[in-house]
N, C-alpha and C positions, 0 to 999 in steps of 0.2 A: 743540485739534486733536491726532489721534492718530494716527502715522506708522504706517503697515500694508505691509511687507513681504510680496512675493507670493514663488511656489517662483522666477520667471526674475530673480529681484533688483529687479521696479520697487518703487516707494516710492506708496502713494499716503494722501492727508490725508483723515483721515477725523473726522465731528464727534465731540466728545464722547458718550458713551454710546449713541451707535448699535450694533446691532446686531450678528454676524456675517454675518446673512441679507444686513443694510443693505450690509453691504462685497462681499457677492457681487453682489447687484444693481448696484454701481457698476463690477465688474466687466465684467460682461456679461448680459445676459435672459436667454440660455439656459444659462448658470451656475445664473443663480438656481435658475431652473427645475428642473434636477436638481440643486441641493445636496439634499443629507441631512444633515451636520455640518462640522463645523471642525476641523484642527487646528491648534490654536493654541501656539505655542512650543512643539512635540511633546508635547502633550496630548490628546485629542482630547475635543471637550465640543459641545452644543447650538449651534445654529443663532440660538437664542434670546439668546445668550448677548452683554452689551455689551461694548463695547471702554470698556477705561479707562486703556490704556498705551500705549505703542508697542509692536509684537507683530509677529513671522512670524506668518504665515499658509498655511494650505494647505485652500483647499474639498473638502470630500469629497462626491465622486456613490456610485451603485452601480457605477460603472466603479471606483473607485479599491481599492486594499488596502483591506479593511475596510470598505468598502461596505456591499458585502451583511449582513456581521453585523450592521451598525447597523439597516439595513432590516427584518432579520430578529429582532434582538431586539423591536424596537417591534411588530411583527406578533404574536409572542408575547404583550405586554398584549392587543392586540386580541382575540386567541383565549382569553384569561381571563377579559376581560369578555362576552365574548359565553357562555362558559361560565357565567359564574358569574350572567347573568341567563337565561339555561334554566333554572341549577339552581340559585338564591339560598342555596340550605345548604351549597354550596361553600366549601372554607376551601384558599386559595390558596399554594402551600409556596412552590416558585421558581421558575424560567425562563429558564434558561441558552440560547445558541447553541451547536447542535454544527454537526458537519462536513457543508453542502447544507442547513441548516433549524433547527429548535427545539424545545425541547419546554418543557410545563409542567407540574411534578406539581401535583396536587390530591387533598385529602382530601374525598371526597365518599362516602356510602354506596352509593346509588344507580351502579348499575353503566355506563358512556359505551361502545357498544359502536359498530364499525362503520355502521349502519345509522342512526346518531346525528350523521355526521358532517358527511352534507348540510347536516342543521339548525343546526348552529355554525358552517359556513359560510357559508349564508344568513346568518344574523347579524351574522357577521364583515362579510359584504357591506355590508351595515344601515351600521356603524360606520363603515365607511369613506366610504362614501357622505356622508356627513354631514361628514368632514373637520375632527374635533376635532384642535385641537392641544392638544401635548404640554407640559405643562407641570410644571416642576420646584418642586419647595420645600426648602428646607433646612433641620433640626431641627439645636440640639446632642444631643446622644448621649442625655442626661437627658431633652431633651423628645419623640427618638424613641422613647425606652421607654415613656415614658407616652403617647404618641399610639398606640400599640399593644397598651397592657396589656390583656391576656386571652386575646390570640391570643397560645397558645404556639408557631406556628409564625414570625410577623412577630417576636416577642421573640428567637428564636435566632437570625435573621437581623441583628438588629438587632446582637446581642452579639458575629458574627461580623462583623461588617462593619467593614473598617479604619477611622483617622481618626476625627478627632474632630466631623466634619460628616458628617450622615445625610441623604439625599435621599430624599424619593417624588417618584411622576410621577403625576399625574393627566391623563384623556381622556374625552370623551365625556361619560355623565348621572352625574359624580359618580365612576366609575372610580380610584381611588386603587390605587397598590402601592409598598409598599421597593422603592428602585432605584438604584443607579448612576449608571445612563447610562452612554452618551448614545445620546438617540435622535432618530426622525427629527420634522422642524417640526411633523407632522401625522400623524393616521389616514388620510388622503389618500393619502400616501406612501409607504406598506408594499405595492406591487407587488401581483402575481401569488401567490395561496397556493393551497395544499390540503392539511387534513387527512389524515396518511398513516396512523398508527394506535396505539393505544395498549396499553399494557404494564403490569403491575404493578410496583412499585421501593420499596421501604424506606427510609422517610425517613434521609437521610443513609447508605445501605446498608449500614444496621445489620439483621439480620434479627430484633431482639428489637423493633424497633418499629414502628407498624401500618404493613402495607401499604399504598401510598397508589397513585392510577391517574396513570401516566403519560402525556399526549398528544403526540406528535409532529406536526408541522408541518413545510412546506415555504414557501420564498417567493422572490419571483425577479421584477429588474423589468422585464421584460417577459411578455405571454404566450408568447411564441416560446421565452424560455428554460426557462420553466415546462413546458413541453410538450416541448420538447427532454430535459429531467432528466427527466420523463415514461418520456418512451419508453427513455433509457438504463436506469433503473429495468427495466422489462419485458425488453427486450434482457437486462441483468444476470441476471434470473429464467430466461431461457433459457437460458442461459451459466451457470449453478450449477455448480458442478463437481460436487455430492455428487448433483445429478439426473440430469447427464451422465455421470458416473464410472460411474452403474447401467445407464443405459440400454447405452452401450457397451464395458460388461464391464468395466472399467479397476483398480477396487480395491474394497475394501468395509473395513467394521471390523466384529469382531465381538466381542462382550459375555464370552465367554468367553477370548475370548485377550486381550483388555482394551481398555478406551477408550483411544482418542488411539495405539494401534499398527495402522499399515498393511498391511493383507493385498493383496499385489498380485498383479492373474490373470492369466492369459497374455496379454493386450492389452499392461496396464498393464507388465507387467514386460520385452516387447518390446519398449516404447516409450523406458522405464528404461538399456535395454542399451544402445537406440541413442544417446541424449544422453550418458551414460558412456563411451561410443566416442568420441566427439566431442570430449566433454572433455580423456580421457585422447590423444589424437592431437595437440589442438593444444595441451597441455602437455607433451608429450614433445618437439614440434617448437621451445619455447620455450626447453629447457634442464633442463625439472625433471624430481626423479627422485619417481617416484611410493611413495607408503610404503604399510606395513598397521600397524596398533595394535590390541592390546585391546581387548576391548569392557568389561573391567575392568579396576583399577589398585588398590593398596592406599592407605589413609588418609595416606600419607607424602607421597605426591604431590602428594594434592590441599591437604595443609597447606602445602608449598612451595608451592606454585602458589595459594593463597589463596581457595580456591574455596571451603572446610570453612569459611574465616572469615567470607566477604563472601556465598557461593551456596548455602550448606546445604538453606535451607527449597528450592528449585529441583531439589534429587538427591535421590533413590532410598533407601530408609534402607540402614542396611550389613548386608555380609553377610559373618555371622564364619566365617575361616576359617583353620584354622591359629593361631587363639586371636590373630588377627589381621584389622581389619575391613577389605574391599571394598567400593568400590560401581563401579555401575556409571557409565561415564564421562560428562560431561556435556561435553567437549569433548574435540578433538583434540589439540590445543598440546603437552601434557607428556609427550606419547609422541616429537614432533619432536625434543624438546630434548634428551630423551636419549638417540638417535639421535646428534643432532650432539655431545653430549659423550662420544659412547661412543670416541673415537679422538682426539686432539691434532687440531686446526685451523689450519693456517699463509694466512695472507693470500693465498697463491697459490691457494688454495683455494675461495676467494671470487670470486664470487657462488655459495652454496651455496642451490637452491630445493627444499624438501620439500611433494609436493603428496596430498593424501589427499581419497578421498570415504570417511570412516568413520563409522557409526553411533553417535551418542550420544544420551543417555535422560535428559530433563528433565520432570522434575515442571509438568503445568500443573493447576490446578483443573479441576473436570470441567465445571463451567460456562463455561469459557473455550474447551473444544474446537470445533473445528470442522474438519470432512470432515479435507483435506487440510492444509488451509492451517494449524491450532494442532492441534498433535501432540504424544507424548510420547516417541514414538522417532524419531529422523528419519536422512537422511542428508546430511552437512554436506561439503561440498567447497571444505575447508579448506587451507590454505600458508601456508608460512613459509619468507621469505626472509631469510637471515644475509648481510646483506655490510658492507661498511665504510662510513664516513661519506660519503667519496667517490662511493662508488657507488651510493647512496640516489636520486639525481636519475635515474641511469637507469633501475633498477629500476622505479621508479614508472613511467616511459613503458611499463616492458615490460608492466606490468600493466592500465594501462587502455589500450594496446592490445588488450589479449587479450579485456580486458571489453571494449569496443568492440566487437570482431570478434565475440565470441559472442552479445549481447543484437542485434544488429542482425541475426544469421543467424538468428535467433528473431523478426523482425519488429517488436523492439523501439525505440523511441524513449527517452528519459531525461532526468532532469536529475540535474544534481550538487549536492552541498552540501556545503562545507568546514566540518566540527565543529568548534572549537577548545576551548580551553583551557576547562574546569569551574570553579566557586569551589575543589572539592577537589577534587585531583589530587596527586599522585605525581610526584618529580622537582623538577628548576630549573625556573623558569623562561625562559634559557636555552636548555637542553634542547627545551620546547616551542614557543619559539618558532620555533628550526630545523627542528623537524620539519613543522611548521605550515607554514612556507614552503617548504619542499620540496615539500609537496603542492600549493602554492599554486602554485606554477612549474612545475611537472610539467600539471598543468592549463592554465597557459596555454600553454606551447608547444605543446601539442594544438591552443590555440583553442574551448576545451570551456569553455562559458560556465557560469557557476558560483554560487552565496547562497553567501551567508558563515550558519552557526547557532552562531553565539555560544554560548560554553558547552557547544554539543554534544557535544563530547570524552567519549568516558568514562574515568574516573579516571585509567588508565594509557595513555592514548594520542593524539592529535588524529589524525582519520578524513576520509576522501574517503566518503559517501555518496551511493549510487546509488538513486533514485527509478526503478520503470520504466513507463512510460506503454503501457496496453494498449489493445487496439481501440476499446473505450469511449470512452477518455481518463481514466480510473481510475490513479491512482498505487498500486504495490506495492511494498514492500522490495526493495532490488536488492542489489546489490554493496556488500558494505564493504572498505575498506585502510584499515588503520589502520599506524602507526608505534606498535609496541610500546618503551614508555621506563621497563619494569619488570622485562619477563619474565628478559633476561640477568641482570640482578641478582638476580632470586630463585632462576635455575637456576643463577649461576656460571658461564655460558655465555663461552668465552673462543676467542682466535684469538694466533698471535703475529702481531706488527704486522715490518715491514720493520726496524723498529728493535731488534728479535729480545726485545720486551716483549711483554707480555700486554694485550690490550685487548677490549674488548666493542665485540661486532658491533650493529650497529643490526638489528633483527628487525621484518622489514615482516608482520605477519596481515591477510591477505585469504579473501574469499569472493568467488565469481562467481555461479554458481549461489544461492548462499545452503544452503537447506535445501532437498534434490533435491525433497522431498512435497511442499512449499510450494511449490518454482517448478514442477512438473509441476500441480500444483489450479491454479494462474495459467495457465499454457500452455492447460487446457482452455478456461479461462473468455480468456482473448486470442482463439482459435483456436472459441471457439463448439463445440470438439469436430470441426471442419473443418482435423484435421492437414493440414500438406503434404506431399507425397509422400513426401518423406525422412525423416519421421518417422512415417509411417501406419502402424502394423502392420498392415494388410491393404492394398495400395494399388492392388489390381485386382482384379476379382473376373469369371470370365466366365460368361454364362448362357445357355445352351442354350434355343432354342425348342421343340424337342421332341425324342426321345429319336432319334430322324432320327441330329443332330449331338455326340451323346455322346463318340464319337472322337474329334471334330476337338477339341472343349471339351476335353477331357485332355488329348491333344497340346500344344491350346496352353498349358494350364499349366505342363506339365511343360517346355516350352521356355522358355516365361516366369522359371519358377523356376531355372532351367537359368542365367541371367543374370543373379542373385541380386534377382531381384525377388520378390517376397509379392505370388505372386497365390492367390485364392481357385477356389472351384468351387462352384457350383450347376447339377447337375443332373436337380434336383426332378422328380416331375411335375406342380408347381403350373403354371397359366398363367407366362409370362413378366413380366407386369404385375403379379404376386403377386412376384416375387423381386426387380424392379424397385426397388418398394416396401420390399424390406426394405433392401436395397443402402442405400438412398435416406436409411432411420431408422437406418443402419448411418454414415451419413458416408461412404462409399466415395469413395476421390477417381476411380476409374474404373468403368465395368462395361462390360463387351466381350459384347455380343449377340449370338451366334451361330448363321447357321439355314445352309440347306444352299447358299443364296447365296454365304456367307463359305467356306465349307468348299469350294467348289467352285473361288472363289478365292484362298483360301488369303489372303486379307483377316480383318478385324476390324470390327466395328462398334461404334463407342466413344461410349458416354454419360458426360460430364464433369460433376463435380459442379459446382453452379451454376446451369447452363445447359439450358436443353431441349431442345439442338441435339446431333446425335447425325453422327460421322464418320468415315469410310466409309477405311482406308488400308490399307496392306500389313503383316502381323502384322510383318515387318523392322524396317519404318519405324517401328512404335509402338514397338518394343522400343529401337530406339535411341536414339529421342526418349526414354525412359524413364529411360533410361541417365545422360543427360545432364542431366536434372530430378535426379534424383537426386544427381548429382554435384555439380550445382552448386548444393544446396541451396534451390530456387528455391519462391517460395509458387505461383506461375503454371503453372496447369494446362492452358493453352491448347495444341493441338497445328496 
C-alpha cells in the first residue's frame, strides 16, 4: 500500500501500482471525470501514470494552472494526425503551446490554406470521437535515435531533448510523435478547438533553412469558452489600433521618415497634450520637479551607465562629432543623474523626485514593428527618486499611489508582480533582499494582492510590475518600480548623511505610462476608439438641420468653445442623417441637433454615443453637465 497525500493534508492508501487516474476515482467521480494529469511531488506527468511510493498529489482539471496547456498540447497531436492523414507526405517538426492555443509546424510541399481548415477539423472531430488514449513509451537516448533514423527533423529533436530518457506518445491508428508530456488520458478530452491559421516559419528561425507551414490552433474546454475567445478575437480586430489610428485621423507612419517613428496628426497629438497635462499636474502635486534631457549624449555616458556594454545592438550607430561619437539616447536615467550630481546633495535635501516624458530611440528589427505598440522612437515617462534608505518604504507608497490613481482614471484594472532576484545580478545579496522587501511591504500595506516571478529582477534591480487588464480582459505592460542597487555606484551619485559622511542614496526608476505610443495604441484598443469625454479631441460636435439654423449652430459653438470644451461644427448641406452618420464612424461622444425648434428655445438636442435615445435640455444645462464630466474625469456619458 501507497500513502497518497492530497493539496488539504488527508492521507489516503492506495494499492500497489494503481494508477493516478485510480487515486482520483477514489477521490471523487466528478474528479475523475475532469482529470487531465497529475502533479505528482511537483512534477506533473500522465494520468496513466502508477503509484509506486508514497507521493503528494494534486489532480489537474482545465480549471487548474496548467490545465489548459496540457489540454492544448494533446490537441496539437490530434491536429497532426489528422494532418498528416490528409496529406501522408507530411513530415512532422514540433508543437509547442503558446499563449490561448498551439501550433504545429510541418514540412509538407503541398500548400494548407484557409479553406483547408474545415477538412482537419472534420478530422480532428473523427479522432476524438473515437477516444484513443494517449499512451507514452520510453526509449534510452540510443534506441530513440534509432527508432527515428531518417527523419532529420525527429533526429534533432531527439538530440535536443534533455535527459537520458526519451518519450513518444502514441493515439489513434498508429499515430506516434517525440514527446514530453504530459498529456491528457484520451483524444476524448482535448475540448473545444478550431483552426485559426497558418504562417510560414524556418525551421528553428533560421532563415538559411526551408521554410516549413506553420498551423495554429485553439482549444478550450468548453464550447462557451471557445466561443467567448471567439468573439474577443473579433472584438480585438475591431479595436486594432493601426485600423482605428486611420480611421480616426490619430497617427500614421510613413516609409520615408522611417519605420517604427510616429507621426502624430492633430487628433493624435491633442489627445497626447491632454494625458501630458494629466501626468505633469499630478506629478507636480506629488512633489516632483519635472526635467528636459537631450535627445543625444556622448559615448562617455553611456560606457558609465553600461549601455555601450550590455545595449549596443539595441542603439542607433554613432554619430561622430567633434572627432568624438554620439548616439542617440536609448534611455532617460543619465541625464537625471547628472542633474543631481551637478550641486553637492545634503540629506535635507532628500526625498529628491526627478520626473521626465523624454524621447528615446531603440533599435527594433523591422519585423518586430508594430503600429504603435513596437516602435523605434517612443516617449518614456520616466523618474527617479534619490532618498535614503529610510525613506525607500514611503516613497514606494507615493508611487503606487500615483500608478493606482492614474491606471484606474484610464479605466484600468491590474495585477502586480514582484520580480526578484536573477541567477545574475549585480550587488549583495543583502542589498536585494532589502530592496525586495520593501517592495514587498509597500504592497501590502496597500492590500494590492500580488505573484511573486522568481528571478524576475533584472540584473540591477528587484521590480514591482504592473500587468494592466483592458476591456477585453487582455494583459499589457504597465508600470514598472524598480529599486536601482547600481546606478549610484556607477554615477558616484552621493548625499552627506546626518553624520556629515558621504553615502549613497537609494535610487527608486519607475514608469507609469510606460511608453506614451504604447499606452495611447492600448488606450485605443481598451476604449474601442470610444474616448471619454476628457480625453476626446473632438467631444461635441453640432449639426444643423438646414441652413434655417446656421446662427444658432455657431453661437452655440462658439459658447461651447467659450468653456473650454472641443466642440465641432457641421453645417453641410448634406441631409442630417448623412452627418449623423459621420459623427457616428467619427466616435463622437456627443452630436447636438439643431433645427429651428432648438433655436427658438435656445435648447439642444443631444445624441449620445451608445445609445439611440436622443435629449432634449437647456444649452446651460449641457454645458455644465459637461463641465463636470470633464472635471471629473468620468467614462459616463449619461446626461
Amino acid at each position: 500500500m501507497a500513502k497518497v497525500t492530497l493539496p488539504d493534508g488527508k492521507v489516503l492508501d492506495i494499492q500497489d501500482n494503481s494508477t493516478l487516474y485510480n487515486v482520483a476515482e477514489k477521490i471523487g467521480a466528478g474528479l475523475a471525470k475532469a482529470a487531465l494529469a497529475a502533479e505528482v511531488n511537483g512534477q506533473v506527468v500522465d494520468l496513466s501514470t502508477p503509484v509506486t511510493q508514497d507521493i503528494k498529489i494534486n489532480i489537474i482539471t482545465a480549471k487548474s494552472p496548467g490545465g489548459l496547456e496540457i489540454l492544448r498540447h494533446s490537441c496539437a497531436h490530434v491536429m497532426a494526425e489528422a494532418i498528416y492523414s490528409l496529406w501522408p507526405s507530411t513530415q512532422l517538426v514540433y508543437g509547442p503551446t503558446v499563449e490561448d492555443g498551439f501550433y504545429y509546424d510541418i514540412d509538407l510541399d503541398t500548400p494548407i490554406r484557409p479553406e483547408d481548415f474545415e477538412k482537419i477539423e472534420k478530422k480532428m472531430a473523427e479522432i476524438v470521437e473515437k477516444n484513443q488514449p494517449f499512451v507514452r513509451k520510453e526509449f534510452s537516448r540510443e534506441q530513440a535515435l534509432a527508432h527515428v533514423v531518417g527523419n532529420k527533423y525527429k533526429v534533432d529533436n531527439a538530440n535536443r531533448a534533455q535527459g537520458d530518457t526519451i518519450s513518444f506518445y502514441s493515439h489513434g491508428d498508429g499515430f506516434e510523435d517525440l514527446c514530453r508530456g504530459p498529456h491528457v488520458p484520451s483524444t476524448g478530452k482535448i475540448g473545444f478547438f478550431k483552426i485559426m491559421s497558418v504562417a510560414g516559419a524556418y525551421w528553428h528561425g533560421d532563415a538559411k533553412e526551408k521554410m516549413l507551414q506553420r498551423v495554429y490552433g485553439t482549444a478550450w474546454a468548453t464550447k462557451k469558452e471557445l466561443d467567448d475567445y471567439l468573439f474577443r478575437l473579433e472584438e480585438a480586430k475591431k479595436r486594432d489600433h493601426r485600423f482605428l489610428g486611420k480611421q480616426l485621423d490619430i497617427y500614421s507612419v510613413n516609409d520615408d521618415i522611417g519605420p517604427g517613428l510616429i507621426l502624430w496628426h492633430q487628433k493624435g497629438s491633442l489627445i497626447r497634450h491632454i494625458i501630458e497635462t494629466f501626468w505633469k499636474e499630478e506629478h507636480l502635486k506629488r512633489g516632483y520637479d519635472i526635467m528636459y534631457t537631450p535627445h543625444i549624449a556622448t559615448e562617455v555616458i553611456y560606457k558609465k551607465s553600461g549601455h555601450l556594454e550590455k545595449y549596443a545592438d539595441m542603439m542607433y550607430s554613432p554619430m561622430k562629432i567633434d572627432e568624438q561619437n554620439y548616439y542617440l539616447k536609448p534611455m532617460n536615467c543619465p541625464g537625471h543623474y547628472m542633474i543631481y550630481n551637478n550641486s553637492p546633495r545634503s540629506y535635507r535635501d532628500l526625498p529628491m523626485r526627478f520626473c521626465e516624458l523624454g524621447m528615446v530611440y531603440r533599435y527594433e528589427p523591422s519585423g518586430t514593428l508594430h503600429g504603435m505598440l513596437r516602435v523605434r522612437g517612443f516617449t518614456q515617462d520616466d523618474a527617479h527618486t534619490f532618498c535614503t534608505p529610510d525613506q525607500l518604504g514611503k516613497e514606494i507608497d507615493l508611487i503606487l499611489e500615483l500608478m493606482h490613481y492614474m491606471m484606474t482614471t484610464f479605466g484600468y484594472t491590474y495585477k502586480a508582480y514582484l520580480a526578484t532576484r536573477p541567477a545574475k545580478f549585480l550587488g549583495t545579496e543583502e542589498e536585494w533582499a532589502r530592496a525586495t522587501e520593501e517592495l514587498r511591504m509597500a504592497m501590502e500595506r496597500r492590500g494590492l494582492a500580488y505573484e511573486v516571478d522568481e528571478g524576475g529582477g533584472v540584473f540591477y534591480a528587484p521590480k514591482i510590475d504592473i500587468k494592466l487588464i483592458d476591456s477585453l480582459g487582455r494583459e499589457w505592460q504597465g508600470p514598472t518600480h524598480q529599486v536601482d542597487l547600481q546606478a549610484a555606484k556607477r554615477f558616484n551619485i552621493r548625499y552627506v548623511g546626518a553624520d556629515n559622511q558621504l553615502h549613497e542614496p537609494v535610487i527608486i526608476h519607475r514608469t507609469v505610462l510606460g511608453s506614451m505610443e504604447r499606452f495611447i495604441g492600448g488606450l485605443i484598443e481598451h476604449y474601442g476608439g470610444n474616448f471619454p469625454l476628457w480625453l476626446s479631441p473632438e467631444q461635441m460636435r453640432v449639426l444643423t438641420i438646414s441652413e434655417k439654423t446656421n446662427d444658432y449652430a455657431m453661437k452655440l459653438q462658439q459658447s461651447f468653445k467659450a468653456e473650454g470644451l472641443r466642440c465641432g461644427l457641421d453645417t453641410s448641406p448634406e441631409k442630417v442623417g448623412a452627418k449623423i452618420l459621420r459623427g457616428h464612424n467619427e466616435k463622437l461622444p456627443y452630436m447636438i441637433v439643431v433645427g429651428p425648434k432648438e433655436a427658438e428655445t435656445q435648447s439642444v438636442n443631444v445624441r449620445i454615443r451608445g445609445t439611440n435615445e436622443s435629449k432634449s435640455v437647456s444649452a446651460d444645462a449641457f454645458v455644465a453637465a459637461m463641465k463636470e464630466k470633464v472635471k471629473s474625469r468620468t467614462a459616463d456619458l449619461g446626461l
